[in-house]
C-alpha positions as semicolon CSV with decimal commas, in nm:
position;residue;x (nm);y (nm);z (nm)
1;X;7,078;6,164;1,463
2;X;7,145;6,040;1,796
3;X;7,367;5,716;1,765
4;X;7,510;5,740;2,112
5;X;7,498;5,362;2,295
6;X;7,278;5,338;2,595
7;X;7,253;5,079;2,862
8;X;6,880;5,003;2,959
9;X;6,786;4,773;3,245
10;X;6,402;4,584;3,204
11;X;6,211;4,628;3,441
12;X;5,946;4,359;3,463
13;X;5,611;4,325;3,742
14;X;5,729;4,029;3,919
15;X;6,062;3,925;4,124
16;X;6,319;4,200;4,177
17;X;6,405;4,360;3,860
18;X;6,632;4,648;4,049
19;X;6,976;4,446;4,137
20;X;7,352;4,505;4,118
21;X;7,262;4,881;4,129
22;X;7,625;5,003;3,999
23;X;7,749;4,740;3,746
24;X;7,550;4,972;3,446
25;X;7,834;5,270;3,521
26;X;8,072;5,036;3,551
27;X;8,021;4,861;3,228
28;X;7,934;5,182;3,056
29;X;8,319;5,336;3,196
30;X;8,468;5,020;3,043
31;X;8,288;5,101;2,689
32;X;8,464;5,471;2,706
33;X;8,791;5,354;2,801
34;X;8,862;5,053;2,575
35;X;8,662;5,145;2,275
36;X;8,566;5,433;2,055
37;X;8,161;5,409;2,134
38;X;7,981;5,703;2,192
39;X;7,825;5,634;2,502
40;X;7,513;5,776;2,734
41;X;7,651;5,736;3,066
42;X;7,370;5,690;3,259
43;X;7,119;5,366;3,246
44;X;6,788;5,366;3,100
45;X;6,525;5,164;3,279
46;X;6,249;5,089;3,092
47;X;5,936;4,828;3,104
48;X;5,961;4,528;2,927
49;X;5,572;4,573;2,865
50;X;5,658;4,917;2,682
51;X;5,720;4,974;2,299
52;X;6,050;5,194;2,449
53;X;6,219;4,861;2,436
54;X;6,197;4,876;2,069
55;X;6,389;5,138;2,042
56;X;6,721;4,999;2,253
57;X;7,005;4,773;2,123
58;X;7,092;4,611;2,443
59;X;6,905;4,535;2,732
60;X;6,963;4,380;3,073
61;X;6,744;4,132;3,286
62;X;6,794;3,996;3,617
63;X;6,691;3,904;3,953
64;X;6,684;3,683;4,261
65;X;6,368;3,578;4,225
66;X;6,069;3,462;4,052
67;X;6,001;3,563;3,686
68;X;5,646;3,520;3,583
69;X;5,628;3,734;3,270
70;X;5,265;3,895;3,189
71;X;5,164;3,859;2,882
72;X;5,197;4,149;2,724
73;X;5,606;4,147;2,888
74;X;5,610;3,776;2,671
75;X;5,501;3,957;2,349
76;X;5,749;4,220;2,380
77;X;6,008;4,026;2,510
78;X;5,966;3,763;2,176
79;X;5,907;4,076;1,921
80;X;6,202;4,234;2,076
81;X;6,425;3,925;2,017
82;X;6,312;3,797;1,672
83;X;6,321;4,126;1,521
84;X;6,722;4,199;1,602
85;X;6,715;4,292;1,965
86;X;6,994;4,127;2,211
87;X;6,904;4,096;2,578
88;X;7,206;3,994;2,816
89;X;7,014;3,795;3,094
90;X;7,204;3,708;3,422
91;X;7,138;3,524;3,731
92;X;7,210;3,701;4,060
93;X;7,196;3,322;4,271
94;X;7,456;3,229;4,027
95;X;7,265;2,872;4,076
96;X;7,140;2,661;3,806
97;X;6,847;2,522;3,991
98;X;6,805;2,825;4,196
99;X;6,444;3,024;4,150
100;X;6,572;3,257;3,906
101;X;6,730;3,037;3,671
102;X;6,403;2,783;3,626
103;X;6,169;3,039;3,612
104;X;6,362;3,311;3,354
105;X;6,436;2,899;3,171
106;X;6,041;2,794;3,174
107;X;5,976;3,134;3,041
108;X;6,231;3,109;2,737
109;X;6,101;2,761;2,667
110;X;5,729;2,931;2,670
111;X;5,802;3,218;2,441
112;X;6,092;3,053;2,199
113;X;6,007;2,699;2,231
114;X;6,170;2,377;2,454
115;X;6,479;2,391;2,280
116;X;6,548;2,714;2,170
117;X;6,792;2,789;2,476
118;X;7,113;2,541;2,408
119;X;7,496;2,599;2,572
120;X;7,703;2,802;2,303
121;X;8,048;2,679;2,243
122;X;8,351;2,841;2,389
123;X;8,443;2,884;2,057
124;X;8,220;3,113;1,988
125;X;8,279;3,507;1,854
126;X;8,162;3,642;2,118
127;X;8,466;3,535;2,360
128;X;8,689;3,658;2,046
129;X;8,529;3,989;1,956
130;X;8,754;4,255;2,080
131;X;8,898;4,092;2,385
132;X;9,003;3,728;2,377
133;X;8,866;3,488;2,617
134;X;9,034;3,132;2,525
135;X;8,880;2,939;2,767
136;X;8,512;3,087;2,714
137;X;8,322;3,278;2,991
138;X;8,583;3,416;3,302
139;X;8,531;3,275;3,545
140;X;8,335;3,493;3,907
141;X;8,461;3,547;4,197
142;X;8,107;3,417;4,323
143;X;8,148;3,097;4,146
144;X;8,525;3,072;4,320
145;X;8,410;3,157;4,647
146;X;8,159;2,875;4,645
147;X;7,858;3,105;4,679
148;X;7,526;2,958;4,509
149;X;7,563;2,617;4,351
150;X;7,929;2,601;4,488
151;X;7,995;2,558;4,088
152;X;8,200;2,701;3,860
153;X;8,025;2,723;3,498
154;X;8,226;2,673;3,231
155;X;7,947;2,746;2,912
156;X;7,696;2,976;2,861
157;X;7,365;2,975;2,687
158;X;7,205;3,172;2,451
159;X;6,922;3,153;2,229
160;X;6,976;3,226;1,859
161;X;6,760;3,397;1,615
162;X;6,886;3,378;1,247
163;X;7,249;3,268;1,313
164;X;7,255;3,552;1,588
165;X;7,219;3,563;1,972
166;X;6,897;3,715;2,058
167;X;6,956;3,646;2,451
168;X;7,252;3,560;2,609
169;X;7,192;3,343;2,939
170;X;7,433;3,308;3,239
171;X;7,441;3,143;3,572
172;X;7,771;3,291;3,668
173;X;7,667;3,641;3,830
174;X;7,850;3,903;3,615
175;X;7,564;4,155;3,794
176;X;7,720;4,129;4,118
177;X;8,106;4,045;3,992
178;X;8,116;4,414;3,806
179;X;7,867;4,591;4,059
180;X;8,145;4,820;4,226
181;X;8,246;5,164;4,151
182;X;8,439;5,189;3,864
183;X;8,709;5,406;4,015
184;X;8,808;5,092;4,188
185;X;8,941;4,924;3,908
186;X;9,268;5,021;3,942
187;X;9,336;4,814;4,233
188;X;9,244;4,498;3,998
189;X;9,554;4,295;3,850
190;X;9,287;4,224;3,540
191;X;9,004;4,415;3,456
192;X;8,728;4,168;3,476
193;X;8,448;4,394;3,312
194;X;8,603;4,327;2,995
195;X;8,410;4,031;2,899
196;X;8,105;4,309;2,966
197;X;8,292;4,488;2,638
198;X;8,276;4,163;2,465
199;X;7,909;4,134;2,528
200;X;7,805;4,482;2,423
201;X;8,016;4,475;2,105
202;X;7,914;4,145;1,978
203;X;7,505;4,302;2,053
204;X;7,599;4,604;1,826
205;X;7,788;4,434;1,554
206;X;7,697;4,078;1,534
């Protein structure tokens, strides 16, 4: 039985699926050096309108642009998430009103309802996990350098299937914060992939 952990990106038919090209090794180095996951070191990419994703514990989605889901991506997408799937969706404007962010929103609201995406409290497990994040989500360089909304966001949202987050939703830009070559993380004071840990860790074992 192959229980090795695997990183797959969705690829979807509208906007621009294909961003932040090398935060997937990066994240996937973190998993290997931090914890004891047996991990597939290379990302799968796989359609969201494919029964693959059925078969994956964590996917990614993100983008600049607009996402217009088809409707047989919608069906997956909402099988996917009510049946124990976790998808990590994050916006590469880092900008709440930006065209990512309302169209990936209006599609949540059509597949999962008006009010089925809601901020989580920083509170929550998934800042406590494995590594501890006090003050909720870290903060991106993008958000500090005044790119996008020229705000800093201080929640996250996520919608929640059974007590459990099914997606995970940020405007910060953790794509483009960890898309660098891992090898470079030495010259960081602080990792800052290791919230990436938190994520995949609270997907598996939440």
């Amino acid at each position: 039985m192959n229980n090795e952990f695997f990183f797959t990106r969705l690829q979807y038919e509208s906007g621009d699926w294909d961003v932040d090209q090398r935060m997937p090794s990066n994240l996937l180095n973190s998993l290997v050096e931090y914890t004891t996951l047996k991990v597939k070191t290379e990302e799968k990419i796989i359609s969201l309108s494919s029964d693959e994703i059925f078969k994956c514990p964590f996917c990614y989605i993100s983008g600049h642009k607009l996402v217009e889901f088809t409707k047989r991506e919608r069906e997956n997408f909402k099988k996917y998430v009510e049946n124990g799937g976790f998808v990590f969706a994050d916006d590469c404007n880092h900008d709440i009103d930006g065209l990512f962010a309302k169209s990936f929103e209006r599609q949540m609201e059509e597949i999962f309802g008006n009010t089925a995406l809601q901020k989580i409290p920083n509170s929550h497990e998934i800042y406590t996990i494995f590594f501890e994040f006090k003050d909720g989500p870290p903060t991106t360089s993008q958000e500090l350098n005044g790119w996008g909304d020229d705000l800093v966001h201080d929640y996250l949202k996520a919608i929640v299937i059974n007590g459990r987050i099914g997606v995970l939703y940020s405007n910060k830009d953790y794509g483009c914060e960890w898309d660098y070559d891992f090898r470079n993380k030495r010259w960081y004071k602080i990792d800052n992939t290791r919230f990436a840990v938190n994520i995949v860790m609270y997907a598996l074992t939440s």
